[in-house]
C-alpha positions as CSV (number, residue, x, y, z in Angstrom):
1,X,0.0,0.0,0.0
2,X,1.0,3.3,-0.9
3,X,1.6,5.6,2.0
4,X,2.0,9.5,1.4
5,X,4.6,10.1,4.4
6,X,7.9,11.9,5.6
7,X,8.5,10.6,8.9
8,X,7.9,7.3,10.7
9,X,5.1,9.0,13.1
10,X,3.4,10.3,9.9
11,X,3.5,7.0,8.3
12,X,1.8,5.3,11.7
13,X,-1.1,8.3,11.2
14,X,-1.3,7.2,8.1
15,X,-2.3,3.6,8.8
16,X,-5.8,4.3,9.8
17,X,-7.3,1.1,11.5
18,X,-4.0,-0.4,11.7
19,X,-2.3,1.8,13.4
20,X,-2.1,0.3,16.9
21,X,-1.3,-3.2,15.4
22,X,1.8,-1.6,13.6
23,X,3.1,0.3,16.6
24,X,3.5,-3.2,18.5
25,X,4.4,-5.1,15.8
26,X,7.4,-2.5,15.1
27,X,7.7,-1.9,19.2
28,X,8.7,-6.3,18.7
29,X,10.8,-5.5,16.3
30,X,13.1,-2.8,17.9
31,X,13.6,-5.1,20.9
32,X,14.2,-8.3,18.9
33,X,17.1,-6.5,16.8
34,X,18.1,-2.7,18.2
35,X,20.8,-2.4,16.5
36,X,18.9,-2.4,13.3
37,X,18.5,1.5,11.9
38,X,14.3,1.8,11.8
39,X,13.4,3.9,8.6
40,X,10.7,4.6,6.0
41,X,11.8,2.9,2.6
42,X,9.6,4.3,0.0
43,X,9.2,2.7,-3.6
44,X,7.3,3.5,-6.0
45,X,4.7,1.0,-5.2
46,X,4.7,0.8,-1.9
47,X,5.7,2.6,1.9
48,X,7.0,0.5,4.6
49,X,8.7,0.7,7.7
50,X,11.9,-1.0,7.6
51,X,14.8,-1.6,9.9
52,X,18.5,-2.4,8.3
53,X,19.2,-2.0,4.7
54,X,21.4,-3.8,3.1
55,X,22.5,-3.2,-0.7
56,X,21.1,-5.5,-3.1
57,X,22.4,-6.7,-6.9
58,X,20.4,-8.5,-9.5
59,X,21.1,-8.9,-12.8
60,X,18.9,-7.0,-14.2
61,X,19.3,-4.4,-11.6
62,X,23.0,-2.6,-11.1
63,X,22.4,-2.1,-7.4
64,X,20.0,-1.1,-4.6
65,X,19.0,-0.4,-0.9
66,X,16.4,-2.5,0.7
67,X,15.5,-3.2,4.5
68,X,16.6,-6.9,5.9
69,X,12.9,-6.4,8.3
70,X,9.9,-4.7,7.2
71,X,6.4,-4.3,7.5
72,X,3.8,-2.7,5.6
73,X,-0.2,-2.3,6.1
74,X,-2.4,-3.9,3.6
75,X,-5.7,-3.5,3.3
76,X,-6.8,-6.8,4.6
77,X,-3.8,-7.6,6.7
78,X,-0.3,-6.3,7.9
79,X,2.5,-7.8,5.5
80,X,6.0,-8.4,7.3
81,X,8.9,-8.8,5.0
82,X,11.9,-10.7,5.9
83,X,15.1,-10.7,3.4
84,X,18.0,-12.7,5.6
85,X,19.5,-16.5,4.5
86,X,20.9,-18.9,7.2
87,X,22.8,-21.8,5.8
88,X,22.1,-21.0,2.4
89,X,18.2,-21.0,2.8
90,X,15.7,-17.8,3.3
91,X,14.9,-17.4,7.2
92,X,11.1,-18.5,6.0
93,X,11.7,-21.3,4.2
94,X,13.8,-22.6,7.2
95,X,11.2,-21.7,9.3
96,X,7.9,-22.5,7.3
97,X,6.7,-25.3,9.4
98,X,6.7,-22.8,12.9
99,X,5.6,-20.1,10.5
100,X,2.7,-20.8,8.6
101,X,1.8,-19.8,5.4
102,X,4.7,-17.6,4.1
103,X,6.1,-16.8,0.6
C-alpha cells in the first residue's frame, strides 16, 4: 500500500485502523534487533517501515538499498517482509513449518 509520508510517526497516522497493530508489531521488532536502523523505505509501489538495509544486486538491476525487516499495512492484513539467509536458505523457508503460510 501506498503511503503519502515523511516521517515514521506520519507514516503510523497514516495507517488508519492499523495503526495500533503496527506500533507493536514494530515496538517487537526494535527489541528483537536494536541495532537495526528503523526507517521509511519508500518505492514507488509501496511505503514501509523497515529496519536495516542492506544493498542488493540482480542482474537485471545494477544495485540497490532494501531493509533486511519490514512491515507494511495492507488492506486486509499487515505484510512483514523478511530478506536474511541462514545456511544458504531464506529465514522462511527454514522456518515455514513454525511459521505458517509464508512466501
Amino acid at each position: 500500500m501506498k503511503i503519502d509520508a515523511g516521517t515514521v510517526e506520519e507514516f503510523f497516522a497514516a495507517c488508519g485502523e492499523r495503526e495500533s497493530e503496527m506500533r507493536r508489531l514494530d515496538e517487537l521488532i526494535c527489541k528483537a534487533v536494536p541495532s537495526l536502523k528503523r526507517q521509511l523505505h519508500v518505492s514507488p509501489s509501496i511505503t514501509m517501515l523497515g529496519y536495516g538495509i542492506f544493498e542488493y544486486r540482480t542482474k537485471s538491476v545494477s544495485g540497490g538499498d532494501w531493509p533486511a525487516i519490514a512491515i507494511a499495512p495492507q488492506k486486509n492484513n499487515l505484510s512483514l517482509y523478511i530478506c536474511a539467509v541462514k545456511d544458504g536458505k531464506y529465514i522462511t523457508e527454514l522456518y515455514e513449518g513454525k511459521l505458517g503460510k509464508v512466501s
